[in-house]
C-alpha positions as a printed NumPy array, in Angstrom:
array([[ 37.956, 103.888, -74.431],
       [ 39.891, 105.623, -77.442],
       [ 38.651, 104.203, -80.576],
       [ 42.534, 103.718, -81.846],
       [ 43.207, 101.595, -78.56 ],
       [ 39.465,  99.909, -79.333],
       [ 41.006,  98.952, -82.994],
       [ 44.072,  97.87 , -81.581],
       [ 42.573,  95.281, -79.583],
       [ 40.181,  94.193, -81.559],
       [ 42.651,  93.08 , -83.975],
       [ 45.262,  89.93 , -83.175],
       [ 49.308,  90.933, -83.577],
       [ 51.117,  89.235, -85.537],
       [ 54.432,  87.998, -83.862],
       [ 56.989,  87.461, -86.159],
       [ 61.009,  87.827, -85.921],
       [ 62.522,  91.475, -86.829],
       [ 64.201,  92.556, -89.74 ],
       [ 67.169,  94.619, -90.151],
       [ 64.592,  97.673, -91.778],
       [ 62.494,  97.329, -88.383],
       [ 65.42 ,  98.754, -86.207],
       [ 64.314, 102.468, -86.738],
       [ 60.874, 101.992, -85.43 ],
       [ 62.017,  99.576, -82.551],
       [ 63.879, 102.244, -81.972],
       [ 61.176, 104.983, -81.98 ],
       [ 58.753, 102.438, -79.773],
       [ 61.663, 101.881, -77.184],
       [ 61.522, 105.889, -76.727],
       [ 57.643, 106.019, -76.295],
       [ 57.941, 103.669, -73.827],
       [ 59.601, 105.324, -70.763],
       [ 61.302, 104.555, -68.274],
       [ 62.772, 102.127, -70.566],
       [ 66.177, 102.856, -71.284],
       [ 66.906, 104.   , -74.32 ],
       [ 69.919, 102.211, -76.808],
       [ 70.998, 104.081, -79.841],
       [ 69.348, 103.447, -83.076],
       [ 72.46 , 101.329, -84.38 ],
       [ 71.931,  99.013, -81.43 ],
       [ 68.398,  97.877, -82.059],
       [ 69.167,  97.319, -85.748],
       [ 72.28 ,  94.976, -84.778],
       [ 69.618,  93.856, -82.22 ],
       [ 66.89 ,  93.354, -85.335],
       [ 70.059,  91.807, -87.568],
       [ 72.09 ,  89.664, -85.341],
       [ 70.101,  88.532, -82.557],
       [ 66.782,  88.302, -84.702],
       [ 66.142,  84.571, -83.549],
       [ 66.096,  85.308, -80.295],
       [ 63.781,  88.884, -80.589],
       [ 60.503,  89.367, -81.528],
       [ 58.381,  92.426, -82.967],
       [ 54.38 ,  92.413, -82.005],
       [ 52.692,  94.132, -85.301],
       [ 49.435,  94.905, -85.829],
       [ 48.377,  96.638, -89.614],
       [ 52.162,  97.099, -90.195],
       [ 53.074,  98.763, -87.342],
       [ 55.309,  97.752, -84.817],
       [ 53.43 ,  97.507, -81.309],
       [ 55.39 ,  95.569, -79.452],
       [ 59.06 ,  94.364, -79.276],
       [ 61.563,  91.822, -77.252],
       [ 65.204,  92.176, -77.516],
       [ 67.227,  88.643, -75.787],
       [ 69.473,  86.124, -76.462],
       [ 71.213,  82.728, -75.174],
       [ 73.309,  83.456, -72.372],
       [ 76.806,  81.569, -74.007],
       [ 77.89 ,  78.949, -71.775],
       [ 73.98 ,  78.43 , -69.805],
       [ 70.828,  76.974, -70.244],
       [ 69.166,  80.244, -69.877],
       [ 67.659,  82.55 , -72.341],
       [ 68.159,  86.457, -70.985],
       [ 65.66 ,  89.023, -71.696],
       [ 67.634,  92.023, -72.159],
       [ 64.413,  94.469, -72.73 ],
       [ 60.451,  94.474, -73.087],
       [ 58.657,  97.476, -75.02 ],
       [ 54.708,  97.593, -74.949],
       [ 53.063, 100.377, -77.092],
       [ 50.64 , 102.558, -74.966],
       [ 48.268, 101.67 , -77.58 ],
       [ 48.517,  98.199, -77.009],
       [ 49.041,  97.844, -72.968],
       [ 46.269,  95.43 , -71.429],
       [ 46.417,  92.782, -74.242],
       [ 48.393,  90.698, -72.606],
       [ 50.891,  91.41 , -75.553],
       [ 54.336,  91.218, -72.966],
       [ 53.327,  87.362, -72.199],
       [ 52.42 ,  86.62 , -75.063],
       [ 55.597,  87.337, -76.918],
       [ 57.918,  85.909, -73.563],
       [ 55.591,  82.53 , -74.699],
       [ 56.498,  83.269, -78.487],
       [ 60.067,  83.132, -78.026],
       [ 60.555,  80.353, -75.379],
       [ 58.391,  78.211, -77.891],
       [ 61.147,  79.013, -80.417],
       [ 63.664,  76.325, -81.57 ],
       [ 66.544,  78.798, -81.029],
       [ 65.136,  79.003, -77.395],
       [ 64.395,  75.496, -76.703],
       [ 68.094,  74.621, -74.696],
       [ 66.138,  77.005, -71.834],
       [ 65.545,  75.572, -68.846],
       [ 65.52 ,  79.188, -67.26 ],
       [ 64.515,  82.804, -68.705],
       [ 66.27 ,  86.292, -66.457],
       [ 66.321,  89.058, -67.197],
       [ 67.069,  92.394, -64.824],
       [ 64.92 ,  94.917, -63.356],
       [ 65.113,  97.861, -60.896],
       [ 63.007,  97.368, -57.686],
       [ 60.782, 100.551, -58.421],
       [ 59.328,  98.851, -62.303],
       [ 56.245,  97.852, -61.04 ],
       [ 55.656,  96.91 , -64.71 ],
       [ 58.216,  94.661, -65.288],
       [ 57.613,  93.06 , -62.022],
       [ 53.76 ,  92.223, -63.125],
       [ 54.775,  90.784, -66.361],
       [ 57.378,  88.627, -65.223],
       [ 55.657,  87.258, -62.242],
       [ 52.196,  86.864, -64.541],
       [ 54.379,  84.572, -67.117],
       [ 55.723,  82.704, -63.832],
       [ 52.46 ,  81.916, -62.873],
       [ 51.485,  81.429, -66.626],
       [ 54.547,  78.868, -67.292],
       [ 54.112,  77.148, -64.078],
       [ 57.638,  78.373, -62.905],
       [ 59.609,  79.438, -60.303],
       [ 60.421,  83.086, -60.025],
       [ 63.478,  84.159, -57.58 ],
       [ 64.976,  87.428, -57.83 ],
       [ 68.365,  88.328, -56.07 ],
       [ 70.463,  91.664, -56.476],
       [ 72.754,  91.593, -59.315],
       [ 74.246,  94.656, -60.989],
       [ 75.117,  96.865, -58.149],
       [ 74.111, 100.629, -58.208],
       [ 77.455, 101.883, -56.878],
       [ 79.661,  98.546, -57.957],
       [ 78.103,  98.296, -61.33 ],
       [ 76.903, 101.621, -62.175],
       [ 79.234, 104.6  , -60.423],
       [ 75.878, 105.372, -58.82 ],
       [ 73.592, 106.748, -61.805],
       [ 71.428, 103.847, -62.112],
       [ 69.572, 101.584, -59.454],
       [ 70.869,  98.238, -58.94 ],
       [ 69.18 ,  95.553, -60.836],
       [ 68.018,  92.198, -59.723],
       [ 68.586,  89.229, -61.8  ],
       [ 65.427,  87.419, -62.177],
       [ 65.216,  83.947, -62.717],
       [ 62.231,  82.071, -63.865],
       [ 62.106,  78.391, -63.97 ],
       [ 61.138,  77.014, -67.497],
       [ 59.128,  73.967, -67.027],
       [ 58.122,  71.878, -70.387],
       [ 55.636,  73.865, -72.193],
       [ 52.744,  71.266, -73.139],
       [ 50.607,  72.077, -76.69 ],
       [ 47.667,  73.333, -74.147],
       [ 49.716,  76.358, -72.719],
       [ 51.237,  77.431, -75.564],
       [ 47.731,  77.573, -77.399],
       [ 46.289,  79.715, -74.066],
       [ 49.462,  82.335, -74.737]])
């Protein structure tokens, strides 16, 4: 094992809402993270600024490891995870569950009785993560096509399914084992 990915695990994130000055290198760890698509700079700091309570960063020794972007959908009891960015140097720590449990503890969250978010059929990734926090949560994962490659996209991007994940009550004991 690489002694830098060693370190990195040895040592426990800190999970903590963004500032505005964190939107460059949310930036910068949403472009080491491919196939993620990538949003301009200016989006992730609005992202960092305006939508802070319902984002997280993952830091470890001031550096930014690990990030959430999501919000409220207006109008729902769901809270939509819009994107999930893992640092290679910090993949297999569990870190992607561990900040999904973060922010559905949060008070800005706690209206949720459902998290979705999209993904394309061929992110194995994405798929894990979401259906390991299912399991984690106790809830219900159903998946259903949503944004439509030709409808949605003029055919340059692969239709999404929305993803829906019941939110049962999280007890003290589960949100300690996050």
């Amino acid at each position: 094992m690489p002694k830098d990915l060693e370190q990195t695990r040895s040592r426990k994130p800190v999970l903590r809402k963004p500032e505005t000055t964190d939107g460059s290198a949310i930036w910068a760890l949403v472009r080491e993270c491919k196939p993620l698509d990538e949003n301009s700079m200016y989006c992730n700091l609005i992202q960092a600024d305006h939508f802070r309570d319902t984002c997280v960063v993952a830091e470890v020794d001031g550096e930014i490891l690990g990030w959430i972007s999501g919000h409220m959908i207006p109008n729902d009891d769901a809270f939509f995870v819009w994107q999930v960015a893992v640092s290679p140097k910090a993949r297999g720590m569990g870190l992607g569950r561990k900040m999904l449990t973060h922010l559905i503890e949060r008070d800005e969250c706690g209206e949720a009785k459902a998290l979705k978010t999209t993904i394309t059929e061929d992110n194995d990734a994405s798929w894990g993560l979401f259906r390991s926090f299912a399991k984690h949560v106790g809830g219900e994962l159903t998946d259903e096509p949503h944004y439509h490659e030709e409808d949605h996209f003029d055919g340059h991007h692969d239709t999404e399914h929305m993803v829906t994940i019941s939110l049962p009550e999280m007890d003290d004991d589960l949100a300690k084992a996050a």
